[in-house]
VOGU-3710 file (C-alpha; in Angstrom, 3 decimals, decimal comma):
1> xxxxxxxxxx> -24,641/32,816/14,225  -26,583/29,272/14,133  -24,856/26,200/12,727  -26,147/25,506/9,176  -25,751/21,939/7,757  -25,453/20,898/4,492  -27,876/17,460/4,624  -27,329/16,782/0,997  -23,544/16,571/1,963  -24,223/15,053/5,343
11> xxxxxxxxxx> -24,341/11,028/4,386  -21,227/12,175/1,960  -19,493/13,609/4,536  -20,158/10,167/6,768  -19,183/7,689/3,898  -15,417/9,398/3,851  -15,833/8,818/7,435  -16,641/5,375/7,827  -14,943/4,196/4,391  -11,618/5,551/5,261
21> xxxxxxxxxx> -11,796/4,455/8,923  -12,857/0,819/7,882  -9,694/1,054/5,188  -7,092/2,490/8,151  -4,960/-0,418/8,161  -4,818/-0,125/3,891  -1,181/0,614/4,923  -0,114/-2,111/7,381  -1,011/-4,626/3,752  2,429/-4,362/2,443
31> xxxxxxxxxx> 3,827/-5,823/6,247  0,665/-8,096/5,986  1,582/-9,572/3,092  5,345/-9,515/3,956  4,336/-11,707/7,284  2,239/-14,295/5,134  5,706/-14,940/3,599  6,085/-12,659/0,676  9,436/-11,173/0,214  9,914/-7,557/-0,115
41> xxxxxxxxxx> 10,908/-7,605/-3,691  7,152/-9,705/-4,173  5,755/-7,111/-2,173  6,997/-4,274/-4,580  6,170/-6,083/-7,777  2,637/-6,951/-6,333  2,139/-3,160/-5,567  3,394/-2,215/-8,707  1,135/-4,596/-11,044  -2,341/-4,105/-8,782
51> xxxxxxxxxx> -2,534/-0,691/-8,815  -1,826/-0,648/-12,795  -4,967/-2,972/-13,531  -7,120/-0,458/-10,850  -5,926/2,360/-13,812  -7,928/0,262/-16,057  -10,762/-0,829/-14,136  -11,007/3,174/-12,704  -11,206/4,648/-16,797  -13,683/1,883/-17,680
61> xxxxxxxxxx> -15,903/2,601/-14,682  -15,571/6,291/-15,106  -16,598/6,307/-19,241  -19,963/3,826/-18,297  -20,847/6,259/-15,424  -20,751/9,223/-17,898  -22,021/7,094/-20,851  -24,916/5,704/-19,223  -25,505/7,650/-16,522  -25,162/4,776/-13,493
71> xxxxxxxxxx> -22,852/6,513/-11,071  -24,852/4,870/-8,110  -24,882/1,629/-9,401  -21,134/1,767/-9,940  -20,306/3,104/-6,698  -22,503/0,558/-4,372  -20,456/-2,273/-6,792  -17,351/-1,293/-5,970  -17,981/-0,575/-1,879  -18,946/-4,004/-2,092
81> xxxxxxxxxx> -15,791/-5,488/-3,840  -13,593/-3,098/-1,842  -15,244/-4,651/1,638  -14,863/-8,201/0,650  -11,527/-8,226/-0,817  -10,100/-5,964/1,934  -11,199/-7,606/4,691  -10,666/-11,523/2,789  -6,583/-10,669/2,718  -6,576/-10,777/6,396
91> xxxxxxxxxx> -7,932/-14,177/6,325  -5,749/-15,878/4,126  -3,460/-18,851/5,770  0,399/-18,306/5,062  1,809/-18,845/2,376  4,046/-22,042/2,358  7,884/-22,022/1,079  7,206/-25,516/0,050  4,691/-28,238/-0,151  4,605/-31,029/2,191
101> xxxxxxxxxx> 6,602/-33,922/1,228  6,841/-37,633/1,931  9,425/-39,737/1,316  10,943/-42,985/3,144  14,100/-42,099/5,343  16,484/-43,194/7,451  16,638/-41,798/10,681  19,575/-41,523/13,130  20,748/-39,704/15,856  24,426/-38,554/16,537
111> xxxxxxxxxx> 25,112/-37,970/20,280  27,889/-35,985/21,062  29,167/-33,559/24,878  26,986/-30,336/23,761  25,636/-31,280/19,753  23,043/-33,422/19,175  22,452/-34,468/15,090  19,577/-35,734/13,550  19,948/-37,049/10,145  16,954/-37,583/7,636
121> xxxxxxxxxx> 18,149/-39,564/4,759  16,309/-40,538/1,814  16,074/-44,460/0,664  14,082/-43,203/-2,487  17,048/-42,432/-4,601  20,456/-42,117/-3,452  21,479/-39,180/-6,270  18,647/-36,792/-5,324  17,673/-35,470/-1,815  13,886/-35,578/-0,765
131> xxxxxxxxxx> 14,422/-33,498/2,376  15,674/-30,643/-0,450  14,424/-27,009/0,850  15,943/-24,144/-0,748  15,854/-21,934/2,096  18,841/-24,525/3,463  22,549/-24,539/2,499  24,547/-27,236/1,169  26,174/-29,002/4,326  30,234/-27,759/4,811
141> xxxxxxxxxx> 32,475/-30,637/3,625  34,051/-31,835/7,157  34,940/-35,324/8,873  34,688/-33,939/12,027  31,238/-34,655/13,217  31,033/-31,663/16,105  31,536/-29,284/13,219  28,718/-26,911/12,416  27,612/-26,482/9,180  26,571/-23,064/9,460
151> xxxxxxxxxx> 28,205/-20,530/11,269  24,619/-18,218/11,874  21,603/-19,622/13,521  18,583/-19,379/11,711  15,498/-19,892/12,958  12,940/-21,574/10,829  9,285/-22,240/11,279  9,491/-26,230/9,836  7,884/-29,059/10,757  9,371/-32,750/10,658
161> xxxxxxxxxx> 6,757/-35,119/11,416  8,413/-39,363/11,613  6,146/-42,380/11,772  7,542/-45,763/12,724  6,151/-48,972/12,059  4,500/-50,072/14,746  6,239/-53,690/15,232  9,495/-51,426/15,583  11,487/-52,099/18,087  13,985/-49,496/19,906
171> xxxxxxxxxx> 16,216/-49,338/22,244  15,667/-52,733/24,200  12,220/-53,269/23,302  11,295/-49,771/24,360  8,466/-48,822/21,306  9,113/-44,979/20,032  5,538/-43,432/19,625  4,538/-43,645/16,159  3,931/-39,943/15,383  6,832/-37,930/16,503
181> xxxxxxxxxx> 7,053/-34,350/15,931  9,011/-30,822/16,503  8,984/-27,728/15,311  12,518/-26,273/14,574  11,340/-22,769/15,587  11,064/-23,481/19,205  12,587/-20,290/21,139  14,099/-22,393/24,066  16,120/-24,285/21,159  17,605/-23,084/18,271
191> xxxxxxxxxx> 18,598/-25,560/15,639  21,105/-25,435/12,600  19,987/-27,020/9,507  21,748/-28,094/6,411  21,574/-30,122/3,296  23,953/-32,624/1,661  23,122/-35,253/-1,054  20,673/-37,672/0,375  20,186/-36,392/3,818  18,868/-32,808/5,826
201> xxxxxxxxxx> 21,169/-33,133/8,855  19,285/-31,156/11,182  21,711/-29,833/14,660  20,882/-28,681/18,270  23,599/-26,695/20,024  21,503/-27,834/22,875  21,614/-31,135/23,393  18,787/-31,730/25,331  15,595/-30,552/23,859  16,484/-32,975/21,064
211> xxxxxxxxxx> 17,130/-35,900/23,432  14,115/-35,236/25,620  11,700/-36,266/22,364  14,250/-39,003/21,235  14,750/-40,657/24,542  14,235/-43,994/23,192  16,546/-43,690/20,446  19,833/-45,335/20,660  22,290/-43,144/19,680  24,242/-43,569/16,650
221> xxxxxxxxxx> 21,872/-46,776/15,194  19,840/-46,220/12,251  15,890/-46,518/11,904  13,527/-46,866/9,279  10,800/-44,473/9,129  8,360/-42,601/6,632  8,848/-38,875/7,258  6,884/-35,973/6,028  8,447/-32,577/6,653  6,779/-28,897/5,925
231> xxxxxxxxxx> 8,450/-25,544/6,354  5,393/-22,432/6,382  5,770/-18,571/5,937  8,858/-16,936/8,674  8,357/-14,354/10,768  7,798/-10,960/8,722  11,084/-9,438/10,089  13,019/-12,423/8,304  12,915/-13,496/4,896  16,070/-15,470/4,216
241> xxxxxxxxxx> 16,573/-17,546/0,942  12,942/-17,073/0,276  12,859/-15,671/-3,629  9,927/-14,548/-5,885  10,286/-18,094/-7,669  9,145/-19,648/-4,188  6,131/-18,210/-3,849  4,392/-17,220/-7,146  3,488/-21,259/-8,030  1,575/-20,910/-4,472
251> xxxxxxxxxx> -2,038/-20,602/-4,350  -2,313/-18,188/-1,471  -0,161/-15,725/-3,400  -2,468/-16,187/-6,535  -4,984/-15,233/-3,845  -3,555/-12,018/-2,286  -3,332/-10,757/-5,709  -6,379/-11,065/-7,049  -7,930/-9,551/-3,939  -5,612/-6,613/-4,441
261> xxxxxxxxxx> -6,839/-6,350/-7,584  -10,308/-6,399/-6,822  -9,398/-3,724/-4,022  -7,473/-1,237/-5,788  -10,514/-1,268/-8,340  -13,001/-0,974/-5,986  -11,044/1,411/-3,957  -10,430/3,657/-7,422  -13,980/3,476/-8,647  -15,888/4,004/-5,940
271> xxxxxxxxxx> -13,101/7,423/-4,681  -14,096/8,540/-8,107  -17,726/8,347/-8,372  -17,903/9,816/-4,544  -15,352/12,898/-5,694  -17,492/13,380/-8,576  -21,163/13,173/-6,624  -19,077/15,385/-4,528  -18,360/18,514/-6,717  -21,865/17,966/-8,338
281> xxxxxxxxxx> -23,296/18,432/-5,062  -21,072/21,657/-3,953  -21,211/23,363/-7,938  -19,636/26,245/-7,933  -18,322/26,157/-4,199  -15,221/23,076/-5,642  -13,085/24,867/-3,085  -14,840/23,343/-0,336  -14,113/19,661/-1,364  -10,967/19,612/1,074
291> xxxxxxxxxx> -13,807/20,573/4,105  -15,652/17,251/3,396  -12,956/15,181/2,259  -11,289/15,496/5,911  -13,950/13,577/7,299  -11,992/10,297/5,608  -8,944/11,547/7,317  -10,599/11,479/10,269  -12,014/8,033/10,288  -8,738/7,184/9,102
301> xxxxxxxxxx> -6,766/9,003/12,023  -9,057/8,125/14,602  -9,312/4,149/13,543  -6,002/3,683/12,854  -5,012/4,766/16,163  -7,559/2,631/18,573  -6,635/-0,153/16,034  -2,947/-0,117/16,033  -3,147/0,135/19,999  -5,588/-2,539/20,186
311> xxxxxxxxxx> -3,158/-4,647/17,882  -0,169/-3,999/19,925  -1,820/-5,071/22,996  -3,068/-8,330/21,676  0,431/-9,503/19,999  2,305/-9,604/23,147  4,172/-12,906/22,956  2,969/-13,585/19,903  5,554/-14,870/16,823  3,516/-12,604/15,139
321> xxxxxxxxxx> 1,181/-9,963/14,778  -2,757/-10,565/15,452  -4,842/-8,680/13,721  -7,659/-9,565/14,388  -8,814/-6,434/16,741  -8,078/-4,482/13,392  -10,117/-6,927/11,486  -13,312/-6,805/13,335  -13,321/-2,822/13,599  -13,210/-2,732/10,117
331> xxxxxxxxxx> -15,936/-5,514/8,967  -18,450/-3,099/11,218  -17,150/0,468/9,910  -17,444/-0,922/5,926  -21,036/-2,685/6,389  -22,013/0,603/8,118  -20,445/2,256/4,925  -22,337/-0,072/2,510  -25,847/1,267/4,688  -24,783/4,616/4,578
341> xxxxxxxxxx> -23,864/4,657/0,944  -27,362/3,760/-0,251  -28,371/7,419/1,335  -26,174/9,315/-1,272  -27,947/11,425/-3,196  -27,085/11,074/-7,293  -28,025/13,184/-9,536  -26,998/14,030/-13,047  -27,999/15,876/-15,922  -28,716/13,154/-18,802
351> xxxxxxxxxx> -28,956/15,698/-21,352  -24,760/16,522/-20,841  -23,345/14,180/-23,169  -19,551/12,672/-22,986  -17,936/14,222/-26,146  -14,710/12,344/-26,653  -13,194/14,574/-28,341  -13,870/17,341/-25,755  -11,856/15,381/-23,633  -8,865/14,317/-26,083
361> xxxxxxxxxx> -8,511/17,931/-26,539  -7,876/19,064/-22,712  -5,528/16,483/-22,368  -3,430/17,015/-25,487  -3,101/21,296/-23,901  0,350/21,836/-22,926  -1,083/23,084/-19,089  -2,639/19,679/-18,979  0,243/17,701/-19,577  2,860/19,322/-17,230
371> xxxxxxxxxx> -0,205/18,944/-14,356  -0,484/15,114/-14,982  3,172/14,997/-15,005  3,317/16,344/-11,862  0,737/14,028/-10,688  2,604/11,340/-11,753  5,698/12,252/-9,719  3,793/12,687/-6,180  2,140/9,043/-6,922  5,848/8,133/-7,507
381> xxxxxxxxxx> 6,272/9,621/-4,037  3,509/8,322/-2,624  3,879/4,970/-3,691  6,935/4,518/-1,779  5,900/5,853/1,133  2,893/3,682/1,312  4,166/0,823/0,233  7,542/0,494/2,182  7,167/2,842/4,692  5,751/0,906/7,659
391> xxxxxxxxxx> 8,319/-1,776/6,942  11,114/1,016/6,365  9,874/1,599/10,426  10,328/-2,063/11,670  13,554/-1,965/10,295  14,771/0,995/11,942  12,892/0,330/14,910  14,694/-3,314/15,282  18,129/-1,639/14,358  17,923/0,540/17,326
401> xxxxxxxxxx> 16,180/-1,882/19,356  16,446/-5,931/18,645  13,693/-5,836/21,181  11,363/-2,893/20,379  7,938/-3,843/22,438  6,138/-1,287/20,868  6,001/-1,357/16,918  2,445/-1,536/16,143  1,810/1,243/18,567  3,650/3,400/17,132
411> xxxxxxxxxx> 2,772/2,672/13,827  -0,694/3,424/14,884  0,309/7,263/16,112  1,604/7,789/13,182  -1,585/7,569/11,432  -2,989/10,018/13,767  -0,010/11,902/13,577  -0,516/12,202/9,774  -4,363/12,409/9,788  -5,056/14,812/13,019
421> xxxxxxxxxx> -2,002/16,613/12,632  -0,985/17,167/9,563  -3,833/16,252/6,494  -7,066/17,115/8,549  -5,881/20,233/9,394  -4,671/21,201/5,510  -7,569/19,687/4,272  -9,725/22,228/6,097  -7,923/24,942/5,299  -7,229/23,549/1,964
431> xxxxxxxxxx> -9,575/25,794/0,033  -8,065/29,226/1,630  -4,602/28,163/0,444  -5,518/27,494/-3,051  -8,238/30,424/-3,426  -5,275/32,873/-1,624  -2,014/31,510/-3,366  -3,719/30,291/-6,733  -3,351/26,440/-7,974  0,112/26,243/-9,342
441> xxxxxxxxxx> 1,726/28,051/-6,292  -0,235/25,501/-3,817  1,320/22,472/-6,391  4,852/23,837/-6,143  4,592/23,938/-2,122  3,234/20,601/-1,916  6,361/19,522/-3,986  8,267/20,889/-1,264  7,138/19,645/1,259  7,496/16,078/-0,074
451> xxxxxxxxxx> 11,108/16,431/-0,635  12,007/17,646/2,428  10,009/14,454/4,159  11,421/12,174/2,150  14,876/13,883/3,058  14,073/13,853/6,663  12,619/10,060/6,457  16,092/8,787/5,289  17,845/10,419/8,079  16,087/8,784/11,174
461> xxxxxxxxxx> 17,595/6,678/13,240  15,420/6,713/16,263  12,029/5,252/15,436  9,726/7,974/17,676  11,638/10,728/15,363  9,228/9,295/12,506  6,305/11,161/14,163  7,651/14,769/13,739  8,833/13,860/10,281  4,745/12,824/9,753
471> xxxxxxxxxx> 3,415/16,470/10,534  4,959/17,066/6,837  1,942/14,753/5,166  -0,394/17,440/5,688  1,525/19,925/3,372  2,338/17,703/1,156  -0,625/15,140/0,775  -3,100/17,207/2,635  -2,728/20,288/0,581  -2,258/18,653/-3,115
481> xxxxxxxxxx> -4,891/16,082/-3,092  -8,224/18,437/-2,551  -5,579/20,838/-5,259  -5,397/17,751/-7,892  -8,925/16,792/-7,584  -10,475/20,017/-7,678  -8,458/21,808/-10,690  -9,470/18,515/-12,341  -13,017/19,300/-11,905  -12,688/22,995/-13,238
491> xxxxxxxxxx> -10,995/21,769/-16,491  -13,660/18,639/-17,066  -16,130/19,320/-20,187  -19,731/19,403/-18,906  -20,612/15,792/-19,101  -17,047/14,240/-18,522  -16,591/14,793/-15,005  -16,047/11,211/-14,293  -14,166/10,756/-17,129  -11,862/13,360/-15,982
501> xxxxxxxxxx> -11,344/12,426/-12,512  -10,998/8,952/-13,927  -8,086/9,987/-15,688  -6,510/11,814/-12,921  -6,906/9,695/-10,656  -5,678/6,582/-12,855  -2,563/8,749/-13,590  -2,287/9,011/-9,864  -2,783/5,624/-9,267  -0,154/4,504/-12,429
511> xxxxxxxxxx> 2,191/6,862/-10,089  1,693/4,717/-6,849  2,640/1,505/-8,774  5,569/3,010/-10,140  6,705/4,158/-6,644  5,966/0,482/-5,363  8,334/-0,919/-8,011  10,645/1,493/-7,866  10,834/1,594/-3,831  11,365/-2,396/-3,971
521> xxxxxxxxxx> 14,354/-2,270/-5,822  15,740/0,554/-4,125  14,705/-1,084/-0,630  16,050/-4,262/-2,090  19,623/-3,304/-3,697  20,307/-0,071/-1,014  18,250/-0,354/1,366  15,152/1,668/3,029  16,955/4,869/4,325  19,055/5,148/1,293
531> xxxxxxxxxx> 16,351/4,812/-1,265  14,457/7,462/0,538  17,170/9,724/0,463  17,077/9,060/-3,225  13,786/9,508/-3,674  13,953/12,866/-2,038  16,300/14,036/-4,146  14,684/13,260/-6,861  11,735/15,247/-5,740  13,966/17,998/-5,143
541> xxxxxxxxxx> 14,747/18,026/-8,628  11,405/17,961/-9,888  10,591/20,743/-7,473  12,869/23,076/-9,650  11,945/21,629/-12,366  8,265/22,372/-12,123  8,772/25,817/-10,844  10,905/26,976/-13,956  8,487/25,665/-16,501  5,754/27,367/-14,955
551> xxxxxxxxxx> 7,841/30,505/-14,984  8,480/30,546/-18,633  4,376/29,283/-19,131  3,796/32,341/-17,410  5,362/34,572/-19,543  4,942/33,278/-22,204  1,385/33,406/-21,679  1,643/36,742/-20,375  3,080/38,145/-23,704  0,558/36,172/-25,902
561> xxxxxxxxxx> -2,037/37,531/-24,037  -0,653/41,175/-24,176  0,250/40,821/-28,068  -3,249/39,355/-28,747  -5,105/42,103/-26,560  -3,066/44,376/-28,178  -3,913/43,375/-31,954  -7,284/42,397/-30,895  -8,384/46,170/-29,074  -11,612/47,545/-30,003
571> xxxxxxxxxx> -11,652/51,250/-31,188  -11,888/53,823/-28,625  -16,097/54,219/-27,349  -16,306/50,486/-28,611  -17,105/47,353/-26,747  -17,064/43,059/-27,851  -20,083/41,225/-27,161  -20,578/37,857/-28,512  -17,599/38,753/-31,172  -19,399/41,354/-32,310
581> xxxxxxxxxx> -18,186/44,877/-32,123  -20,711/47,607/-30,710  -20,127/51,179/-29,708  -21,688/52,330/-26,484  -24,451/54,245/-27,891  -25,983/50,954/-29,175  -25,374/48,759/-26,328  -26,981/52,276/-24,742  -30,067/52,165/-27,541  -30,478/48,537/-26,870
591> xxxxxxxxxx> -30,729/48,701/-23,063  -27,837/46,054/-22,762  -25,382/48,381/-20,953  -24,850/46,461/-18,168  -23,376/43,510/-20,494  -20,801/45,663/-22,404  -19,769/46,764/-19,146  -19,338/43,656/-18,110  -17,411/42,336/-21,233  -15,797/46,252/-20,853
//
């Protein structure tokens, strides 16, 4: 039997393609941000607030598309918003944990068998310290001068950058050069630093690396200087003493949220508008939305593997991770996307008119409710797992191994683990599920299936045992997205069909932000296993509790039904057409007998 394709569907089928493949890395943003300097608990507020305003944006775009018609115009907006923003977050400098700051000082140098101190004192004012950093401690009261004043090393990417006058005179006429710099996260030299009143007292355990750039100091004398110092983002996998208060009066955080904003709303409008071109396109065939929807997960799969290898490979050595193979793969797949999105076909009846009330009324059915509800709690899900998940990964992957060479790789096979594996697969055979078990069993197995993953994700230990627990996205995510979106679209009112799926997929989205916020706490007060494990149970409990409302729905249903076909039964050799009762000899007389039987 010959292939037949679809070539209405076919530039649909390769916008999910390239869009999704150009947005693989959508879930490395989280440790993107986290590595610019954002702390987790930002990170969690940030992808609790963005996704809230998409809601907005995604019900505003969806009324004007129905309103007015301009689904096209809509959609080619927001692939260009989602391209720019998506791609500008990469580009964004770090953000700083404090502004550069000048200040006279007094310099000296303590020499001592294996410390060497450097001490930065202001001569601005005596009662307040212009060296002050909050991510340093207060120096340990001691008159011993070998004394540490921390007991941990941390290492911190600062600067301290000295000029001298130029007349100055060290060290027997020796002149110091008059820009004089180090970094205090040098690997072959880890340095100790501490705060007291006046002065940052900075402290090598290895005496030399300090002496080598201070060769013509004289140690223990004192020297005027004018020292700026400035301390940028740490390395993603440490964020200590760096609070929410540190980075929101930054600009580059104002940045990264605006973009987010911009790409959650482009990301939300232009999902809806395809799903809805979509169904229009298939009418009365909504089963097979899962069959072209898998194409995204492909691109996805496929693109987030290559990348995440190609990322590995280029951040050996590296302080921290380059991007920038992941960056360039997806500038060509979305302006490919933008080309191929001007080849969509839409087309919609302007005589179906958005009823508002039409609406108000599906939503306000008891059915209704308990299904957004239950959307609602697998964004909650969701949310979590996209938001923390990948950093829930480095953390178990450095806990096992300090050391592990390997993190972006693997991060990378488990999007094709999830895509290939598990949600291509589901989505495929997405509309045999729900056409053979019926749309509330399919919602109650995806609800499984999320608890036990969420379960199974706060159990492992060994990093590669995330890959198995992955195979579980395709009957969870896999199966109840093409279920959500599609018994959306059999419920919409004929001319609300973006309205609808506007709604839904708002509710969706108002789930993800919740499961952002709700994942940073729990990542931040118990930690990323733990608040897995409670998430899962959670789910678990949900699980049940769908399942027993639907029950008593059911019967209750069931006996209305029976009690109103009951009262409601036409007299024996009588039909109901049109809610008017004939007898078969006049649907017979009036040559309609092939609509009572029908109605029969």
């Amino acid at each position: 039997m010959p292939v037949t394709i679809n070539k209405g569907l076919l530039p649909l089928k390769i916008h999910y393609f390239l869009k999704y493949g150009g947005m693989s890395f959508f879930t490395f943003l989280p440790v993107v941000a986290r590595q610019k300097g954002i702390p987790t608990l930002a990170v969690g507020l940030m992808w609790t607030v963005t996704p809230l305003s998409s809601c907005a944006i995604n019900i505003m775009m969806s009324t004007l598309a129905d309103a007015f018609k301009i689904h096209r115009a809509l959609f080619l907006a927001g692939m260009v918003t989602l391209s720019t923003s998506f791609l500008s977050i990469f580009l964004l400098p770090d953000i700083s944990r404090s502004s550069h700051t000048q200040t006279e000082a007094t310099v000296s140098l303590h020499c001592l068998d294996n410390i060497t101190r450097l001490s930065l004192c202001s001569k601005v004012n005596e009662n307040y310290n212009a060296f002050s950093l909050s991510v340093f401690q207060k120096c340990a009261e001691s008159n011993t001068s070998d004394k540490l004043a921390k007991t941990e090393e941390d290492v911190i990417n600062c600067m301290v950058n000295c000029t001298y006058p130029q007349d100055v005179t060290l060290n027997e006429n020796l002149l110091m050069p008059s820009d004089l710099i180090f970094n205090l996260s040098e690997k072959q030299s880890v340095f100790n630093v501490c705060e007291n009143d006046t002065c940052a007292i900075i402290t090598g355990a290895n005496a030399s690396p300090l002496l080598s750039q201070f060769s013509n100091f004289t140690c223990g004398e004192m020297y005027d200087a004018t020292c700026l110092y400035h301390c940028g983002s740490v390395d993603s996998r440490d964020e200590k003493g760096i609070t929410l208060s540190d980075v929101i009066p930054t600009a580059e955080f104002w940045l990264i949220f605006i973009l987010l904003v911009l790409l959650y709303g482009g990301n939300a409008t232009t999902t809806t508008m395809a799903d809805t071109v979509c169904f229009s396109l298939l009418g009365n065939a909504r089963h097979k939305y899962g069959r072209q929807r898998m194409w995204g997960s492909v691109g996805w799969g496929s693109v987030g593997t290559v990348s995440g290898a190609l990322v590995d490979y280029y951040s050996k050595g590296r302080a921290h991770i380059n991007y920038t193979p992941a960056l360039i793969i997806s500038g060509i797949f979305l302006t490919l996307n933008l080309i191929v999105s001007l080849q969509i076909k839409f087309s919609f009846s302007k005589k179906d008119k958005l009823i508002a009330r039409n609406v108000g009324n599906l939503i306000c059915t008891p059915k209704m409710m308990i299904y957004m509800l239950t959307v609602i709690v697998v964004g909650l899900s969701m949310g979590t797992m996209w938001t923390f998940l990948f950093i829930i990964v480095e953390d178990v992957a450095l806990a096992w191994d300090p050391f592990f060479p390997h993190m972006k790789l693997l991060q990378g096979l488990m999007l094709g683990a999830e895509c290939f594996l598990g949600e291509v697969p589901f989505l495929f055979l997405s509309s045999l599920i729900i056409k053979k078990m019926g749309k509330i069993p399919t919602f109650a197995l995806s609800l499984t299936a999320f608890s036990l993953r969420l379960l199974l994700y706060s159990s492992v230990t060994n990093p590669w045992y995330f890959l198995p627990v992955d195979l579980l996205h395709g009957l969870s995510f896999g199966l109840f997205y093409p279920n959500m979106i599609s018994y959306a679209s059999s419920v919409a009112p004929r001319g609300a069909q973006a309205t609808v799926q506007g709604i839904i997929k708002s509710i969706f989205i108002g789930g993800v932000s919740s499961g952002a916020m709700v994942g940073g706490l729990l990542v931040k007060t118990v930690g990323g296993s733990r608040a897995y494990l409670y998430m899962g149970l959670f789910d678990v409990a949900f699980t049940l509790f769908f399942i027993i409302i639907q029950f008593l729905i059911y019967k209750i249903s069931s006996r209305k039904s029976q009690d109103e076909d009951e009262d409601s039964a036409p007299e024996e050799g009588q039909v109901l057409e049109n809610g008017i009762r004939k007898t078969l000899y006049e649907c017979d007389a009036e040559g309609q007998r092939s609509i009572c039987d029908l109605q029969t």
